[in-house]
N, C-alpha and C positions, 0 to 999 in steps of 0.2 A: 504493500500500500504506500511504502514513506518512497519507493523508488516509481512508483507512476505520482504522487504529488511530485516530485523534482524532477521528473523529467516534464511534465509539463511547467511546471511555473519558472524554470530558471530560461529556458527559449522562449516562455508569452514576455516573461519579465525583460531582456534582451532587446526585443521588438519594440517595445514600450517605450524603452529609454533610449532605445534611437531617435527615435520622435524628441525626444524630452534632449538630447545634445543640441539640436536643430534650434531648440526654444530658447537652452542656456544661451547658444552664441548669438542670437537675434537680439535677445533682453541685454547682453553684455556691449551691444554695437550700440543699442540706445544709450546706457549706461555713461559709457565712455566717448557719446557726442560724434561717434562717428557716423551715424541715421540722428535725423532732426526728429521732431512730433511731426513735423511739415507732411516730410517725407513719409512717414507712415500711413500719415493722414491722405494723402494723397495715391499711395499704394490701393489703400482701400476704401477710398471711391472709383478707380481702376478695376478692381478685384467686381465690386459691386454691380457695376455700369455694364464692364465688358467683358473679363475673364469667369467667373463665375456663371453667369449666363449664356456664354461660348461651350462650357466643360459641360451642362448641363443639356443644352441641344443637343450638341455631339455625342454624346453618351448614351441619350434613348435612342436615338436614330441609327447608333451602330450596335449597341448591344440587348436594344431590347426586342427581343423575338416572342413576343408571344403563343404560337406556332411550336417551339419548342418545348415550351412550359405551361401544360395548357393551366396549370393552379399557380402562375405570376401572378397574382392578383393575390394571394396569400399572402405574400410578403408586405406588399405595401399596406394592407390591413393590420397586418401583425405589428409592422411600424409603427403605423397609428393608433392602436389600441395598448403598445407599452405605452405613447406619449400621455395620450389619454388618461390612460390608469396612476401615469404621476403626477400630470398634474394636476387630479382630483384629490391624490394622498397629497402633495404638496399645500394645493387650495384649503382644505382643511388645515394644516398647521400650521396655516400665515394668516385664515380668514380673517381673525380679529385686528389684523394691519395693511387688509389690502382696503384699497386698491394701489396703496403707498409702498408694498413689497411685492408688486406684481411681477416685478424681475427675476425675483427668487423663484418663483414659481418654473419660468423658462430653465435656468442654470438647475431644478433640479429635474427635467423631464425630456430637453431637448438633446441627443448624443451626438457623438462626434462618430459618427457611424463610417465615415471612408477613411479619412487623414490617419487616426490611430489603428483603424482595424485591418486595414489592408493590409498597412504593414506585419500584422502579428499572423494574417491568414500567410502570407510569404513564406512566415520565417516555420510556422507550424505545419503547413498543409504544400510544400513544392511539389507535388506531384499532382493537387489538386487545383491549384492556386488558381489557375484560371475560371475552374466550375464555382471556387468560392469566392472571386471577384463578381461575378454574374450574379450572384446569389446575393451580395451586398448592396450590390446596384438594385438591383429589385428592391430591398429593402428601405432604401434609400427615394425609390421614388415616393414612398408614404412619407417620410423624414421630409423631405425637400421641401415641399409644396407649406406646412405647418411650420417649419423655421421659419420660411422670408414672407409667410404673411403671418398668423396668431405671436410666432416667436419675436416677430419684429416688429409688433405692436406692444407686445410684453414688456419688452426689454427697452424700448426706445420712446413710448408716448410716455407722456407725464401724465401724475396720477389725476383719476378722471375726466381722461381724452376718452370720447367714445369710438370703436372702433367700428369705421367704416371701406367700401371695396378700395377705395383711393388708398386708404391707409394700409394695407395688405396684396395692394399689388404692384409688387418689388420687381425692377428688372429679370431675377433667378425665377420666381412662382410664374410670371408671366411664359417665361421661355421653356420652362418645365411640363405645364400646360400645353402649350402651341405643340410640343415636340412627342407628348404623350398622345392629342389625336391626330396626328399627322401617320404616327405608326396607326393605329389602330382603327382608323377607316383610310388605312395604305396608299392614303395620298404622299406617303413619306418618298415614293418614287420618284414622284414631280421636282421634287428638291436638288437642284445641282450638285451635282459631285464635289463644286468649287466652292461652295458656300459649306460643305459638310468640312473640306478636308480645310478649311480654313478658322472654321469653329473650333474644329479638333486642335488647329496647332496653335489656339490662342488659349483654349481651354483646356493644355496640357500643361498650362503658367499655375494654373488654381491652387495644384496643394501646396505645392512649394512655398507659395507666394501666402495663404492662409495661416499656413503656418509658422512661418515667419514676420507675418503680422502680430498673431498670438503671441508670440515670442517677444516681442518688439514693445508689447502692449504690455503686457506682465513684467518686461524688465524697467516701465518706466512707471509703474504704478509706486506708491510711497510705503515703504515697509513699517510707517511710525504709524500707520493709519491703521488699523484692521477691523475688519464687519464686526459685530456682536457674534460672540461664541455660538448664541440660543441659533442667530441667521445660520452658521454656517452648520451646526449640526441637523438641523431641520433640513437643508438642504443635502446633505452627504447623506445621511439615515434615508434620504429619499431615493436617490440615487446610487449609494452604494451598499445601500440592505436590504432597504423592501423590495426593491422591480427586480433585481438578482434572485430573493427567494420566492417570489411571486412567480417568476419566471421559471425555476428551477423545477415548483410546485406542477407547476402547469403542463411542463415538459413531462413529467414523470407520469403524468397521467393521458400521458399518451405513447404510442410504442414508435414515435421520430426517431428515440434513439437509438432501434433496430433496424429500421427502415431508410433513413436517411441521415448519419450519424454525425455530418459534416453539417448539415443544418441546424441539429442540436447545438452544436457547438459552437456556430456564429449567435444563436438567440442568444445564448449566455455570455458571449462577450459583449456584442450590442447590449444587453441588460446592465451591463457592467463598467460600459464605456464613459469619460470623461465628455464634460459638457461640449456642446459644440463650439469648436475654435470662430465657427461665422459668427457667432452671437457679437463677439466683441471687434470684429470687421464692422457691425449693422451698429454699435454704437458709433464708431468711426465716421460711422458715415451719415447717420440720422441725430446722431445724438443718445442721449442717456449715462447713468452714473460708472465711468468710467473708473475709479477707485475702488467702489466698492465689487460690481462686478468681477470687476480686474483680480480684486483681491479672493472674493470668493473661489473666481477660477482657477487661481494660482494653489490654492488651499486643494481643489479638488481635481488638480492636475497631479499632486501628489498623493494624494490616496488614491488613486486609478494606476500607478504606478505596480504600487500591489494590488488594487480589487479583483482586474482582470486576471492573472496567473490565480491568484485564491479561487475566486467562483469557479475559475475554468477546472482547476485542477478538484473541487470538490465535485462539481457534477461527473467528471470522470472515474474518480472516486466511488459514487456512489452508484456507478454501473457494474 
């Protein structure tokens, strides 16, 4: 048992912290005045406007076959029914301070479902890697559409903006949209080659460029400042206890993990994954509390460092 816990968790853990070197040196180049706020600032309204939205056409149009999968549609439900599910456990532990901690709500429900996971599908599944890239992406099309409109009304209006279609349709939700029925009443043919293979090579800038925005954003937040303890635990216990055992639960009560066992094991890292790195691009670029966000994400980029090799290795475990 203690040698399948360590051989999973020391390669999730591994992948993890790739990501997280990426973040040190972004934060240490703000730090040291070598990237301005300017500069950041201006990365991601770029990222927003054009790359982002690029990565996201291109992506459904080349990878999503539905033809192939005739239950793709699972996924992006299953997306949205984790998001859903937290932030109703979220909404209840902040109720008596929202609409004023409606951020918290976002940073504990929205995940960072490609940036951190891909990399860890890489380093765990190379033989698989490509059927579990496909399989993320699915997953991701429920994720996408709920970050850049609900998530970036969350995170970005002030307390008691009411939330309207203007306010929720963000360059990415827009282009996610057009690209989702474009495949699926297969007008996606009519689409230029040139328009595809030019999305593709603007929207192959996204993670990189995401993540070192995060990085950048977390290295210039003020370490004398930090959220209220009660914030950040209500948020972590959201995200890194109950949707992992809720998920766990749920999994177990179905036989995925004889049938499909690579699937099993992306729900539980998705369950398990640190908040989304766009969240704090969509401050960047609309506005919102920069500080504390920053600081909660910084808090819970490091317990995701261990969550994901923990959970992964306990549901393994427990097969």
């Amino acid at each position: 048992m203690n040698g399948l816990f360590l051989s999973t968790f020391f390669p999730v853990f591994k992948a993890v912290f790739s990501i997280f070197f990426i973040i040190l040196i972004s934060g240490l180049l703000v730090r040291f005045k070598v990237i301005s706020q300017e500069n950041i600032r201006s990365l991601s309204i770029a990222t927003v406007n054009v790359f982002y939205p690029c990565m996201a056409f291109s992506k459904v149009l080349s990878s999503f076959n539905p033809e192939q999968f005739h239950y793709w549609w699972l996924m992006p439900i299953s997306s949205i029914a984790m998001i859903l599910i937290a932030m109703g456990l979220s909404a209840l532990l902040f109720y008596k301070e929202l609409p004023q901690k409606k951020n918290m709500i976002a940073l504990s429900s929205l995940m960072n479902a490609g940036y951190l996971v891909l990399p860890v599908g890489q380093m765990l599944y190379p033989n698989q890697f490509d059927e579990f890239a496909s399989l993320c992406f699915l997953f991701i099309l429920g994720l996408s559409p709920m970050l850049w409109s609900v998530g970036k009304f969350l995170v970005t209006s002030e307390a008691g903006t009411k939330m309207t279609f203007k306010s929720l349709a963000t360059p990415p939700f827009v282009a996610n949209v057009i690209a989702v029925l474009l495949v699926l009443t297969n007008l996606k043919i009519f689409v230029p080659n040139v328009i595809v293979t030019t999305t593709t090579f603007l929207g192959d800038a996204t993670v990189p460029l995401a993540t070192f925005i995060l990085g950048a954003t977390l290295g210039s937040i003020s370490f004398k400042i930090w959220p209220p303890v009660w914030d950040v635990l209500r948020v972590v216990s959201v995200k890194f206890i109950f949707i992992p055992i809720i998920t766990i639960i749920v999994l177990s009560l179905t036989n995925l993990r004889v049938e499909y066992p690579l699937l099993a094991d992306l729900f539980v890292i998705q369950s398990a994954v640190a908040p989304a790195a766009n969240i704090i691009i969509q401050i960047r670029k609309y506005g919102g509390d920069k500080q504390k966000v920053g600081s909660v994400m910084f808090i819970s980029y490091m317990v995701c460092l261990l969550s994901i090799p923990l959970w992964l290795s306990i549901w393994r475990i427990m097969g």
